[in-house]
TORPA-4810 file (N, C-alpha, C, O; in nm, 3 decimals):
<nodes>
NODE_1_-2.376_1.493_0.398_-2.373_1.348_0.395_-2.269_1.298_0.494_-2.155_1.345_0.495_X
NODE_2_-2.313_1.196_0.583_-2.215_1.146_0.655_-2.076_1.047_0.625_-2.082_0.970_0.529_X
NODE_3_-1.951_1.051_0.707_-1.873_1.021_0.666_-1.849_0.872_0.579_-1.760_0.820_0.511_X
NODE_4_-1.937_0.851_0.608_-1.971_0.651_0.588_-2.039_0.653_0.489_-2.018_0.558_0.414_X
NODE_5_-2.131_0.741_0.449_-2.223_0.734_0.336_-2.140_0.812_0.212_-2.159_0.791_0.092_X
NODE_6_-2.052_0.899_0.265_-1.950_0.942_0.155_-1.844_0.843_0.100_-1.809_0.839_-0.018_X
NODE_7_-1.790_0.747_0.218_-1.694_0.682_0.162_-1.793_0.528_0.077_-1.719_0.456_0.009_X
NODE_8_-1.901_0.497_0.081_-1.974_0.389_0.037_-2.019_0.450_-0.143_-2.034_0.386_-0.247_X
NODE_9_-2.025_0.543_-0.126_-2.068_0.616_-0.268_-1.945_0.637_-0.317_-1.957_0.663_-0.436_X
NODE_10_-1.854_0.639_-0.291_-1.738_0.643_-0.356_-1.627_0.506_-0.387_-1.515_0.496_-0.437_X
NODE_11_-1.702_0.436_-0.342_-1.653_0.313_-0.351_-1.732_0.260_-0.489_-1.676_0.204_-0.582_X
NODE_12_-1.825_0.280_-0.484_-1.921_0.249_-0.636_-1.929_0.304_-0.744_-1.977_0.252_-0.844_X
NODE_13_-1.877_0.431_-0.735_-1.802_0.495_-0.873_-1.642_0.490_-0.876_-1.558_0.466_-0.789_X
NODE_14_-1.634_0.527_-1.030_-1.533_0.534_-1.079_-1.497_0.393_-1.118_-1.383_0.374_-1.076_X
NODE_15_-1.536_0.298_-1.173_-1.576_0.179_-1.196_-1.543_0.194_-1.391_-1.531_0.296_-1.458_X
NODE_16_-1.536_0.032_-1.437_-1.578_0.022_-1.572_-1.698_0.085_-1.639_-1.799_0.043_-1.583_X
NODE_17_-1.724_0.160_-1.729_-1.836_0.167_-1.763_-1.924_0.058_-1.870_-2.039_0.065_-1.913_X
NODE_18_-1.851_-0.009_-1.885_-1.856_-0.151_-1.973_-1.739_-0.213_-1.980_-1.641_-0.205_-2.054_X
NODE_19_-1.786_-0.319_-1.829_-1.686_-0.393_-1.809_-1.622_-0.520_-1.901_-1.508_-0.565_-1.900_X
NODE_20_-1.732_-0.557_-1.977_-1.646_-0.619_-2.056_-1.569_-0.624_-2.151_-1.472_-0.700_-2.162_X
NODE_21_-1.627_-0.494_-2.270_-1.527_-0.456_-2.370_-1.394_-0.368_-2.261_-1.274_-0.390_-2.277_X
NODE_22_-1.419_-0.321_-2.210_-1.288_-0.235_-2.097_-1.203_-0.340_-2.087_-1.106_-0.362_-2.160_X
NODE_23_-1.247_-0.415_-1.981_-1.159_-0.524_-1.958_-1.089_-0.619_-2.045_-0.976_-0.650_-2.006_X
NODE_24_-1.116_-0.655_-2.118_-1.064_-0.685_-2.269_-0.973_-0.642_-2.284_-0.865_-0.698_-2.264_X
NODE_25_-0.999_-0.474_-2.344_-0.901_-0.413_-2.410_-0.755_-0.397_-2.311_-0.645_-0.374_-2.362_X
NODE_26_-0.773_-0.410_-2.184_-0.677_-0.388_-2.075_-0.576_-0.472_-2.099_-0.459_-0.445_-2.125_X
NODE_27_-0.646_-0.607_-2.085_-0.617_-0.727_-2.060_-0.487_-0.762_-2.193_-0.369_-0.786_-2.170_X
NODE_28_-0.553_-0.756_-2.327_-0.498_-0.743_-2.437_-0.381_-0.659_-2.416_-0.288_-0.710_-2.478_X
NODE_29_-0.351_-0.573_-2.366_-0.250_-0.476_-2.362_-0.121_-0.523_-2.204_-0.005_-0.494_-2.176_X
NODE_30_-0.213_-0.594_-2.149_-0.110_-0.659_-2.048_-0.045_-0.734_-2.129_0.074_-0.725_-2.159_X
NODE_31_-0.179_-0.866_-2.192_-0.034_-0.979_-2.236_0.037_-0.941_-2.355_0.094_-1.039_-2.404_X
NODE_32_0.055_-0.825_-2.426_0.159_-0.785_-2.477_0.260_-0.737_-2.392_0.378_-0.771_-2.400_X
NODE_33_0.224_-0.672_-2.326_0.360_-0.576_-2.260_0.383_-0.697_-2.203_0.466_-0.711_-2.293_X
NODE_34_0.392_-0.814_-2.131_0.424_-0.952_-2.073_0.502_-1.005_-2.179_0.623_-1.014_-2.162_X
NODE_35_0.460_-1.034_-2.264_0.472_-1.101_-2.402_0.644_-1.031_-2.473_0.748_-1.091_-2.500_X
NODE_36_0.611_-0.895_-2.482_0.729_-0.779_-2.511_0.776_-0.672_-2.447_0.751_-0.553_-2.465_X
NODE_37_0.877_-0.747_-2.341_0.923_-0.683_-2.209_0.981_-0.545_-2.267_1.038_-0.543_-2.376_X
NODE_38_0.964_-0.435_-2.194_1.020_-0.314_-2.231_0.956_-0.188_-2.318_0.995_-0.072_-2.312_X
NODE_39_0.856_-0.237_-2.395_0.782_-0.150_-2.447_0.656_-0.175_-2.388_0.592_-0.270_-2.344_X
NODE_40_0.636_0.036_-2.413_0.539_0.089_-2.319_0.405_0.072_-2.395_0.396_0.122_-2.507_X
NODE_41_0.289_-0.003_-2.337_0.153_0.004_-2.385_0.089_0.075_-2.285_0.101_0.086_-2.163_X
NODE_42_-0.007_0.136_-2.402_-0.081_0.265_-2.348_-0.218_0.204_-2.302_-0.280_0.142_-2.388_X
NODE_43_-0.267_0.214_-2.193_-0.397_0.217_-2.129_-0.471_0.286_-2.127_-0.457_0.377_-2.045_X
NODE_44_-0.616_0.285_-2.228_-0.670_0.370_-2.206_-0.799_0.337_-2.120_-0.867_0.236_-2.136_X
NODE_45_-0.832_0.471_-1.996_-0.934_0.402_-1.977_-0.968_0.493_-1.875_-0.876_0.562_-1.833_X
NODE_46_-1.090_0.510_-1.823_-1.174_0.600_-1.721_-1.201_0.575_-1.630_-1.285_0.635_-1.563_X
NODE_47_-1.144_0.485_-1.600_-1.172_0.417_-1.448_-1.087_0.513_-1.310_-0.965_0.499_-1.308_X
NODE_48_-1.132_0.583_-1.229_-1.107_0.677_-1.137_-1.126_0.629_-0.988_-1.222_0.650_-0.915_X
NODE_49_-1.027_0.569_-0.966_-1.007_0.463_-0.802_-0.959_0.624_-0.697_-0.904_0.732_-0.720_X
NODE_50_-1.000_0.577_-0.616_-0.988_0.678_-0.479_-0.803_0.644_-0.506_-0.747_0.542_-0.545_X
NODE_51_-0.745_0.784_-0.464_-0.649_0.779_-0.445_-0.580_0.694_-0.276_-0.648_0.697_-0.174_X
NODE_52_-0.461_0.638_-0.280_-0.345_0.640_-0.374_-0.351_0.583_-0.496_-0.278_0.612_-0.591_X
NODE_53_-0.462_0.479_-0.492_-0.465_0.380_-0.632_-0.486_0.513_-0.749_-0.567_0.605_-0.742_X
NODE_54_-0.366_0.484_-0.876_-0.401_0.527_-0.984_-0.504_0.455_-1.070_-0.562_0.347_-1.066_X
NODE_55_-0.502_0.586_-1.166_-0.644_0.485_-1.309_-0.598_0.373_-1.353_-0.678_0.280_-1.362_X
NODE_56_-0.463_0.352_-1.391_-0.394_0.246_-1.453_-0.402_0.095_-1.340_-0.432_-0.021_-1.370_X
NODE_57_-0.369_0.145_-1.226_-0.356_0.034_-1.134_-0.483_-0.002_-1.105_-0.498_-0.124_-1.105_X
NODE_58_-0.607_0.078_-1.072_-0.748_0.022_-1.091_-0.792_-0.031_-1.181_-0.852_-0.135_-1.152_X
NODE_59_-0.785_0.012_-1.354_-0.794_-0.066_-1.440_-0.759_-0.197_-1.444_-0.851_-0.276_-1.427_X
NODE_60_-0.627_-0.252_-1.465_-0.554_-0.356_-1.392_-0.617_-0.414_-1.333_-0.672_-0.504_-1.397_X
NODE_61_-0.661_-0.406_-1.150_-0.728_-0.426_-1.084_-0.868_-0.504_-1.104_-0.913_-0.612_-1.064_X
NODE_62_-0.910_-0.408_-1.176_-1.071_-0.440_-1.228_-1.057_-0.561_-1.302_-1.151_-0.641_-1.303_X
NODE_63_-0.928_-0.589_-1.379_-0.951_-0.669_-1.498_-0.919_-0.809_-1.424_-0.982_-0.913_-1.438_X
NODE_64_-0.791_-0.784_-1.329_-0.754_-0.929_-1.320_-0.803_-0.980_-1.157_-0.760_-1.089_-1.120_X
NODE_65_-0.871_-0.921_-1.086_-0.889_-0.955_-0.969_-1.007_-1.040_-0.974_-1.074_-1.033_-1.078_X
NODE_66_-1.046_-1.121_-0.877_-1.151_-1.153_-0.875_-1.189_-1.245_-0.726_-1.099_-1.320_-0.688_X
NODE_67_-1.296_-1.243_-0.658_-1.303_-1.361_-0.574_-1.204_-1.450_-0.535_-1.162_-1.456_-0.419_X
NODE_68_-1.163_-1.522_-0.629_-1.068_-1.604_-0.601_-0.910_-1.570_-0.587_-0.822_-1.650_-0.557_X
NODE_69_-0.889_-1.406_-0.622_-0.775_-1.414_-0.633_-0.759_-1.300_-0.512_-0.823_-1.195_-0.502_X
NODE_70_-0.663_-1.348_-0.430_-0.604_-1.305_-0.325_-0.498_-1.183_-0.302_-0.380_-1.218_-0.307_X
NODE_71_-0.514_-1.089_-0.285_-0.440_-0.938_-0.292_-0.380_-0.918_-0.137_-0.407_-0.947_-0.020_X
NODE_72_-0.290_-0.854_-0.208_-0.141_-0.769_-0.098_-0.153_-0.625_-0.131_-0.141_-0.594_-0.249_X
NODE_73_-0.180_-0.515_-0.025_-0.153_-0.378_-0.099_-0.013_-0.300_0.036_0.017_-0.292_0.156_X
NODE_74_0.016_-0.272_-0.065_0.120_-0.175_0.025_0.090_-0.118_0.134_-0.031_-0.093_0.142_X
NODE_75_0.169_-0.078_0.246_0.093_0.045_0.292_0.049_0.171_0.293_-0.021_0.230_0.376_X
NODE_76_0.107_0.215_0.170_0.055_0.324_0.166_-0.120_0.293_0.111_-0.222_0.360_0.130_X
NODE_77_-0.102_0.189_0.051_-0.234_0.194_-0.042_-0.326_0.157_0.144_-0.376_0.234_0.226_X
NODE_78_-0.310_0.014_0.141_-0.327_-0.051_0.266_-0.375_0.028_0.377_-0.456_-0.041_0.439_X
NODE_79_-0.359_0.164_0.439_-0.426_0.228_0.544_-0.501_0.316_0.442_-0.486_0.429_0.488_X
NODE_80_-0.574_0.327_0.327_-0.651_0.399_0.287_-0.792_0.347_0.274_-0.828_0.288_0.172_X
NODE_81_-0.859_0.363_0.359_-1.007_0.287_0.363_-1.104_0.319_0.224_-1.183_0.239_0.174_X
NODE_82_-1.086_0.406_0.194_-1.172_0.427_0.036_-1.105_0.371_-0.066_-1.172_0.338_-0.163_X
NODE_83_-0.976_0.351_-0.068_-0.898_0.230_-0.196_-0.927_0.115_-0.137_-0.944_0.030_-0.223_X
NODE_84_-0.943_0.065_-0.007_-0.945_-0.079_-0.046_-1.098_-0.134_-0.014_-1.130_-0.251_0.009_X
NODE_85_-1.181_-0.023_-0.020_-1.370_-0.010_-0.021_-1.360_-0.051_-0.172_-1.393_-0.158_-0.223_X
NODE_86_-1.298_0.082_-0.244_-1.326_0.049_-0.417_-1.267_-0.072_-0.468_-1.304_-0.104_-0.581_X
NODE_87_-1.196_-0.135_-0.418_-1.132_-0.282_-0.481_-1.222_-0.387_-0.429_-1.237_-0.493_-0.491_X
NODE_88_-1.289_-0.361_-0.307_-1.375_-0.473_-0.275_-1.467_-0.464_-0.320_-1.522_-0.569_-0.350_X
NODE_89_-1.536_-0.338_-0.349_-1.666_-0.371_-0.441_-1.688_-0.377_-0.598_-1.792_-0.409_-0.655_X
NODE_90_-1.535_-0.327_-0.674_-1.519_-0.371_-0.822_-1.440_-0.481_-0.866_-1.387_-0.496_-0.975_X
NODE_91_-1.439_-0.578_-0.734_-1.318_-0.664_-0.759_-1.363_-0.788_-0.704_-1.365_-0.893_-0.769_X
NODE_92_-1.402_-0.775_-0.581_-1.438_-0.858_-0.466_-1.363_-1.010_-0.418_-1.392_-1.116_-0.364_X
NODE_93_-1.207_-0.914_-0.499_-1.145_-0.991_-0.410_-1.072_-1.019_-0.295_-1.008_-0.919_-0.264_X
NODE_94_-1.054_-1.110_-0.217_-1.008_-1.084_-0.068_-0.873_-1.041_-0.032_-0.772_-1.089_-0.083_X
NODE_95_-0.875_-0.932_0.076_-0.739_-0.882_0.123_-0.659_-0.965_0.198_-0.724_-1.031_0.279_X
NODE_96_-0.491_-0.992_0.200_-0.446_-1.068_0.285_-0.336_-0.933_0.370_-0.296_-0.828_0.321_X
NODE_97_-0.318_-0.975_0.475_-0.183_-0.909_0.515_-0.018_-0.955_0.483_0.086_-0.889_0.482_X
NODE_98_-0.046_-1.106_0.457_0.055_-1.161_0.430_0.080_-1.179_0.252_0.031_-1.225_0.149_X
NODE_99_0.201_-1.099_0.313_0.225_-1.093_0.157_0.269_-1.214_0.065_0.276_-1.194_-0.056_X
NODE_100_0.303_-1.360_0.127_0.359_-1.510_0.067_0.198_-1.505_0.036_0.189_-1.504_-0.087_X
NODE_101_0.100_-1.503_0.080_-0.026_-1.556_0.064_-0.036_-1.538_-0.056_-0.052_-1.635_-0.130_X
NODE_102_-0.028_-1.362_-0.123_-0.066_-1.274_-0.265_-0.080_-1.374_-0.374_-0.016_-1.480_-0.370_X
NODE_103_-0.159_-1.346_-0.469_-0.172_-1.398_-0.611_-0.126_-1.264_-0.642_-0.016_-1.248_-0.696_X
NODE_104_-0.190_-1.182_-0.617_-0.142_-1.022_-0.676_-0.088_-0.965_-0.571_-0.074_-1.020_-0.462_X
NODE_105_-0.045_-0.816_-0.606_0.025_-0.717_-0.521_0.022_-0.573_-0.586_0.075_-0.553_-0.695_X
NODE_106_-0.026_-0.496_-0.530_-0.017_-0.354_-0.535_0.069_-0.228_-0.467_0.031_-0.188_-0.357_X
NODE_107_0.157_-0.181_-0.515_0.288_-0.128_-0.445_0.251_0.003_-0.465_0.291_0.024_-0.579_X
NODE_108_0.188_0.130_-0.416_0.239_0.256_-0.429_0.373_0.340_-0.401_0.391_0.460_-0.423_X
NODE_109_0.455_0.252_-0.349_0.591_0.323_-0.271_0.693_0.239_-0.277_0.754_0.185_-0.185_X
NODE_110_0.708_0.231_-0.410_0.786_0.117_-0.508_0.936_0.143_-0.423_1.000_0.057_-0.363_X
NODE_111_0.965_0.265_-0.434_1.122_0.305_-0.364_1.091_0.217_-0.244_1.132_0.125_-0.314_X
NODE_112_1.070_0.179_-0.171_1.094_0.120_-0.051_1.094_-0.045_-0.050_1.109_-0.117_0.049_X
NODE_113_1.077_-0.079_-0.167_1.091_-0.246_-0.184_1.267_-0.263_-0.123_1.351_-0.174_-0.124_X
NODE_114_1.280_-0.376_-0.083_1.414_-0.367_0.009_1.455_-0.566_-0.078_1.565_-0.618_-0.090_X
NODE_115_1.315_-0.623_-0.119_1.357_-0.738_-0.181_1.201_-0.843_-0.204_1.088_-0.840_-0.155_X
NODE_116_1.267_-0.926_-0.298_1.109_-0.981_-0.353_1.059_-1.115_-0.259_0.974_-1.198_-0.228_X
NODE_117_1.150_-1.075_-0.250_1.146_-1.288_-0.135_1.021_-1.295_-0.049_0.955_-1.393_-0.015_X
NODE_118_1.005_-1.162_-0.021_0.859_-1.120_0.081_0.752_-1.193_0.016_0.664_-1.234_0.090_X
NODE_119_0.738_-1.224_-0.150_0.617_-1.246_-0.178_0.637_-1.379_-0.210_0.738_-1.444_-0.183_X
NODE_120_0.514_-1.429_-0.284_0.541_-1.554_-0.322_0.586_-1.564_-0.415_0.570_-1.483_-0.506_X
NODE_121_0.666_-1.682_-0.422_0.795_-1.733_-0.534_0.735_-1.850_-0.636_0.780_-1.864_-0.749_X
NODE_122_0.655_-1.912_-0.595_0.614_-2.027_-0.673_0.714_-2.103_-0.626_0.807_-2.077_-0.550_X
NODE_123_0.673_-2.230_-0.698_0.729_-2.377_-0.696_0.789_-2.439_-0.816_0.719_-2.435_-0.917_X
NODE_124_0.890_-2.488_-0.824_0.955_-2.537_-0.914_0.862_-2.662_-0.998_0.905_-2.716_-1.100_X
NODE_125_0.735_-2.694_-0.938_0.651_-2.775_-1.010_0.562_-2.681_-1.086_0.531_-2.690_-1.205_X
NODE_126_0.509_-2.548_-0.962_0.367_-2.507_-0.993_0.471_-2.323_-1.011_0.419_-2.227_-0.953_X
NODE_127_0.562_-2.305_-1.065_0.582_-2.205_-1.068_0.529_-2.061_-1.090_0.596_-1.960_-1.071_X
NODE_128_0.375_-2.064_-1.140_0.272_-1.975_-1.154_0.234_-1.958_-1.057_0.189_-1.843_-1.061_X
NODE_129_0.215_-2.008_-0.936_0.182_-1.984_-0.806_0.258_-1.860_-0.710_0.243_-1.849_-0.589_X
NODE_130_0.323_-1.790_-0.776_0.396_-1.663_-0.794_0.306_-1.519_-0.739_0.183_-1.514_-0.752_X
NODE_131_0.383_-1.413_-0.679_0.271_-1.283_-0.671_0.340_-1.220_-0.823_0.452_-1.243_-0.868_X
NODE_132_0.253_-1.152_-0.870_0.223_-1.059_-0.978_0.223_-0.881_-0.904_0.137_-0.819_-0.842_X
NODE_133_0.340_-0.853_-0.943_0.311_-0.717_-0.868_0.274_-0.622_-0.944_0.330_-0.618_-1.053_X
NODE_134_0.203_-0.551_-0.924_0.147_-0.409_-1.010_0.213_-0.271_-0.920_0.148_-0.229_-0.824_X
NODE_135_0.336_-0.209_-0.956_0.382_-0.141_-0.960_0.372_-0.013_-0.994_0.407_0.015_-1.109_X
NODE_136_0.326_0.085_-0.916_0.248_0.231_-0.952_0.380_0.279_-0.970_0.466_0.209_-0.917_X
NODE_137_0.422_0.386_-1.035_0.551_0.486_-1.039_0.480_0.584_-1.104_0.378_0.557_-1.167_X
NODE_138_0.550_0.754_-1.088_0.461_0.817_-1.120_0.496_0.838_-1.291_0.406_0.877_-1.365_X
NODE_139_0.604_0.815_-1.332_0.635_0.788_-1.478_0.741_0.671_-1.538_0.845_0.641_-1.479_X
NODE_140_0.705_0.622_-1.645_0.774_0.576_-1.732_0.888_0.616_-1.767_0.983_0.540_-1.746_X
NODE_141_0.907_0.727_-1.821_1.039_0.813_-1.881_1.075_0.918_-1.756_1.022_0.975_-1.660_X
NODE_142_1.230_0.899_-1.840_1.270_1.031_-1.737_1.344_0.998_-1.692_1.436_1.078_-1.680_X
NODE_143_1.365_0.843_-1.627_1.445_0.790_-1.477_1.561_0.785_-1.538_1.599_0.850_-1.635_X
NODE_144_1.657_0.644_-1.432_1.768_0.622_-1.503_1.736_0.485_-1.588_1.649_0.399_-1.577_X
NODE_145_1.822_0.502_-1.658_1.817_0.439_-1.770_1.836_0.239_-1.745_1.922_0.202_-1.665_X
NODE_146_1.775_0.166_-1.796_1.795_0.014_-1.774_1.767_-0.062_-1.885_1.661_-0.059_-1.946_X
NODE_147_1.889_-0.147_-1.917_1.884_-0.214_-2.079_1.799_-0.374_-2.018_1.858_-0.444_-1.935_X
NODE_148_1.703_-0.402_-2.056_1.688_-0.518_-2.083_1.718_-0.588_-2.203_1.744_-0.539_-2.313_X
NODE_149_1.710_-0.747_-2.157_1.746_-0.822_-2.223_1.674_-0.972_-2.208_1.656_-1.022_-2.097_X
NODE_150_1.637_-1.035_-2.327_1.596_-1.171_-2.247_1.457_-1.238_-2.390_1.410_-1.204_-2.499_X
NODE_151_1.451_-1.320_-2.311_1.235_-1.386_-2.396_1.175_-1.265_-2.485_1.179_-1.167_-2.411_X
NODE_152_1.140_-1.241_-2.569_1.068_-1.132_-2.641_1.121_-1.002_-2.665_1.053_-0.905_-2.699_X
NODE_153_1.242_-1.002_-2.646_1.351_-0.850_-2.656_1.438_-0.893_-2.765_1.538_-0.964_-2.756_X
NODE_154_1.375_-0.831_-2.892_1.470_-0.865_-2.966_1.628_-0.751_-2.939_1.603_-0.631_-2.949_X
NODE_155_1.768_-0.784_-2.909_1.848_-0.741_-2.866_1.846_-0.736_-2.770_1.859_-0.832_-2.694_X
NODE_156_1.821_-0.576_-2.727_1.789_-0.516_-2.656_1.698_-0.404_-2.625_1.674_-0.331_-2.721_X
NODE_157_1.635_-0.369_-2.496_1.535_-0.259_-2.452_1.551_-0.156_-2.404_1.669_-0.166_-2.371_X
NODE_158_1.521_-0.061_-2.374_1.617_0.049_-2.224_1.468_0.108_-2.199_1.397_0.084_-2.296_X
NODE_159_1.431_0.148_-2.140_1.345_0.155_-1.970_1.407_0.307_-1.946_1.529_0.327_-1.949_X
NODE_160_1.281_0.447_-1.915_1.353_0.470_-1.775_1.236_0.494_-1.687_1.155_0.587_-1.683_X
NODE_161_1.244_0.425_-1.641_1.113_0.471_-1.516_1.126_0.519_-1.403_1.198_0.444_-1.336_X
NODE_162_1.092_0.609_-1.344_1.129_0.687_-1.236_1.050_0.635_-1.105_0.943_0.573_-1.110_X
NODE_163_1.109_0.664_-1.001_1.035_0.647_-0.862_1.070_0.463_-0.839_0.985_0.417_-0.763_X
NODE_164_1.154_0.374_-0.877_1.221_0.237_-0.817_1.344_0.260_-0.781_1.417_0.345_-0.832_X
NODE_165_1.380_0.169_-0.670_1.517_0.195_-0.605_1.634_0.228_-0.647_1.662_0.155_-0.743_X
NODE_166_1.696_0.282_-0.631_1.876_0.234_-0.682_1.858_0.109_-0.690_1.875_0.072_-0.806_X
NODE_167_1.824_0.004_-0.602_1.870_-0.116_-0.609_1.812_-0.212_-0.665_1.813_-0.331_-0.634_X
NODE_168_1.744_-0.145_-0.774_1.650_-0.261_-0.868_1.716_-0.364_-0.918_1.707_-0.483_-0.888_X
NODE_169_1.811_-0.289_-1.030_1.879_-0.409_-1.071_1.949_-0.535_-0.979_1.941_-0.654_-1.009_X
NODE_170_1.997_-0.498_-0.897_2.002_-0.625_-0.788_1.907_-0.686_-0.746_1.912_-0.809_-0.755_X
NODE_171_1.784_-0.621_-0.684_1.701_-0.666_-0.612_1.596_-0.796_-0.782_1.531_-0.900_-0.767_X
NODE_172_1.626_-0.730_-0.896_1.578_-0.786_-0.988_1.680_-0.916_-1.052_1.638_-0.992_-1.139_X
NODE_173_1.802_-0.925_-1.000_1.849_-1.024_-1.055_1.849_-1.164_-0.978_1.847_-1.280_-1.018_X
NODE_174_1.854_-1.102_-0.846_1.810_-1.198_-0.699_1.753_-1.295_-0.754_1.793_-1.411_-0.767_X
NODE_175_1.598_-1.214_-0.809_1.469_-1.268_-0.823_1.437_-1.365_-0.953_1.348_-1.449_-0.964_X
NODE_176_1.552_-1.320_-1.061_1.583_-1.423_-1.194_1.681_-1.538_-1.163_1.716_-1.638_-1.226_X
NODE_177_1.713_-1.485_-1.039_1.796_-1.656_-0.990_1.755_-1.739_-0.952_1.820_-1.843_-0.938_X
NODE_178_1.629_-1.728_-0.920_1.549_-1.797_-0.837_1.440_-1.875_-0.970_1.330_-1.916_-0.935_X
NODE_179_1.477_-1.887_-1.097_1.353_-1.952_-1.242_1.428_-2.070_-1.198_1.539_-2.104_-1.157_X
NODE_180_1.259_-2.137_-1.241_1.156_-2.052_-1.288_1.083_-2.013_-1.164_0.962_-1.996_-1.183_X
NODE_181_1.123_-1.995_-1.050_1.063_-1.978_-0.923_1.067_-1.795_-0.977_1.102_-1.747_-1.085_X
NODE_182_1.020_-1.731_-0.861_0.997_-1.592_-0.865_0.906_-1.483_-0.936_0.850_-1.517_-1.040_X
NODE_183_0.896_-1.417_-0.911_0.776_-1.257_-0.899_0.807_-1.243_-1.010_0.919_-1.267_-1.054_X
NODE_184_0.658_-1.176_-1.110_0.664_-1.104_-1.208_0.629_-0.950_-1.205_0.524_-0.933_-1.142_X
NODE_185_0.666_-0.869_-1.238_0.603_-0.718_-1.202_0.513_-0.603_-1.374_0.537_-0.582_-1.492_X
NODE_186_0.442_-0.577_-1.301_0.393_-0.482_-1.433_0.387_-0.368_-1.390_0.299_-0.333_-1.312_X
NODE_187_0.505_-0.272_-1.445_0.523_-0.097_-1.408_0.395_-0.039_-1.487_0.362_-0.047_-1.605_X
NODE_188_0.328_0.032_-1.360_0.229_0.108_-1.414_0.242_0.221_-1.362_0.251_0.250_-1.243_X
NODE_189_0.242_0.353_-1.544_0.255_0.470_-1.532_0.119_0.580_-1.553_0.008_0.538_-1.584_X
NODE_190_0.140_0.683_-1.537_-0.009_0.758_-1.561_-0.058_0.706_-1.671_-0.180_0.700_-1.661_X
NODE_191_-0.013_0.658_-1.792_-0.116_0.598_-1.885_-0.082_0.503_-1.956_-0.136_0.491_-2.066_X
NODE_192_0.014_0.414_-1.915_0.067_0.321_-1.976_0.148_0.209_-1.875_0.194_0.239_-1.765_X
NODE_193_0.158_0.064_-1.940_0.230_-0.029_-1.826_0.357_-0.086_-1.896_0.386_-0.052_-2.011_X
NODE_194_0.411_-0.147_-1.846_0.588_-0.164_-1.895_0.559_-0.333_-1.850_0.511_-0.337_-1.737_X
NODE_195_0.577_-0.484_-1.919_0.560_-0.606_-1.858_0.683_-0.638_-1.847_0.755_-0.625_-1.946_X
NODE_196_0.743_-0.694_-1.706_0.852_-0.715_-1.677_0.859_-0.901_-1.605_0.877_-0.948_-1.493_X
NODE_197_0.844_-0.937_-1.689_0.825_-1.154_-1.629_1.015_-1.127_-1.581_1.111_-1.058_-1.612_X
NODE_198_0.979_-1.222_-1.502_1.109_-1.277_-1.463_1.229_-1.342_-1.511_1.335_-1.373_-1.456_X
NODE_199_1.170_-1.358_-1.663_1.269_-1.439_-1.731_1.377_-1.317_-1.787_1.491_-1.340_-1.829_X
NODE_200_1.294_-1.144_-1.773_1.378_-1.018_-1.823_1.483_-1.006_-1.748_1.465_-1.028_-1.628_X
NODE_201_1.605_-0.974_-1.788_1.750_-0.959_-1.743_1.744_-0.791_-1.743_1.709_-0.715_-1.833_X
NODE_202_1.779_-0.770_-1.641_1.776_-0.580_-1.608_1.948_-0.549_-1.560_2.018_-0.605_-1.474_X
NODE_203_1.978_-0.434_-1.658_2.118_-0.406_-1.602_2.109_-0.249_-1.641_2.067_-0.207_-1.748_X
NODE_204_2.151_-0.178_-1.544_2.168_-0.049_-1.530_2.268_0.005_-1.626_2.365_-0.064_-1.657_X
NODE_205_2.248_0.136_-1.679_2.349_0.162_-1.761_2.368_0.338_-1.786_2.270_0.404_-1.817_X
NODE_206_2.484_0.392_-1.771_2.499_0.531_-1.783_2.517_0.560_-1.912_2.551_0.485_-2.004_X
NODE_207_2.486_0.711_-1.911_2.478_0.784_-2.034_2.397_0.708_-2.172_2.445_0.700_-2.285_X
NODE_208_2.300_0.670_-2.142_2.247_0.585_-2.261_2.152_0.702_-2.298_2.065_0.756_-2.230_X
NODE_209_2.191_0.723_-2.416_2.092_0.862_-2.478_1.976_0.849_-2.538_1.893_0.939_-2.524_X
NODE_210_1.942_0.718_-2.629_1.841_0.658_-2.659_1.803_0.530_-2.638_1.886_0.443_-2.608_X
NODE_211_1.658_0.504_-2.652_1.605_0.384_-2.588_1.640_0.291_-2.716_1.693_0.362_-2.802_X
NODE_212_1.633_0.197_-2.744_1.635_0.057_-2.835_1.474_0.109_-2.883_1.409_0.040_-2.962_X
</nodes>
């Protein structure tokens, strides 16, 4: 089979197999983890996107994209012609290069974020007018450790997710200076997402032995 006819057939699988109860159940599990910053909800689901895109970030994908909504992908994702074949034909929504443009955003190479300002911030009227980043890392646990605090945390949370900068917590407090203007992000791990709104306060912390 030729190279074109391989990458077109692969763009059409690995899809919902019933997109609407799927999508649902996704969806439901975002606006909790949104809702209750810091705890991990589990995604389940079969959806198999051409790599770099993970299952979790295609799921995602599938659920909240659409026509109207305007996407940013990294570059790593971004020079892969069979990830952004499979997002246009389970999604069909349009690619931008500019990342202020994004409604959404897809990051495979989270370590290299340098700051959020790149995307859109919203407006102090229309502050939802914001990018939504979907954040691949290859795990949840493990990393260094980060206490949140804030909207839906009762106390406190601790996080460790591996594969984001040293400089999160800065690069994340930047971005809470800026409310209600600024980026919301959802860490997505091999089978689960972490909802992180902007209103969450992130501070790094050593030797923390257990999570909240």
């Amino acid at each position: 089979m030729p190279a074109t006819q391989r990458n077109a057939a692969q763009a059409i699988t690995g899809g919902f197999a019933n997109p609407v109860f799927e999508a649902q159940a996704v969806f439901r599990q975002l606006m909790n983890a949104m809702a209750n910053p810091g705890v991990l909800h589990a995604i389940e689901t079969n959806v198999a996107p051409p790599a770099p895109l993970t299952a979790v970030a295609g799921a995602l994908a599938a659920t909240l994209f659409d026509h109207d909504t305007v996407i940013w992908l990294g570059p790593f994702i971004a020079r892969e012609e069979k990830a952004r074949s499979w997002l246009a034909f389970h999604t069909s929504a349009p690619l931008t290069d500019q990342a202020l443009d994004a409604h959404f955003a897809i990051l495979a190479d989270p370590g290299h974020i340098s700051s959020f300002e790149n995307f859109a911030q919203g407006t102090q009227e229309y502050p939802d007018r914001s990018t939504t980043l979907i954040v691949q890392l290859p795990s949840l646990q493990g990393g260094p450790a980060l206490e949140l605090t804030g909207p839906g945390i009762k106390d406190r949370a601790v996080i460790r997710p591996t594969g984001l900068p040293d400089a999160f917590p800065a690069l994340w407090k930047a971005n809470g200076g800026k409310f209600p203007r600024g980026v919301d992000l959802v860490l997505a791990g091999p089978d689960a997402i972490i909802g992180l709104p902007r209103t969450t306060r992130v501070e790094a912390l050593a030797n923390v032995k257990e999570a909240s």
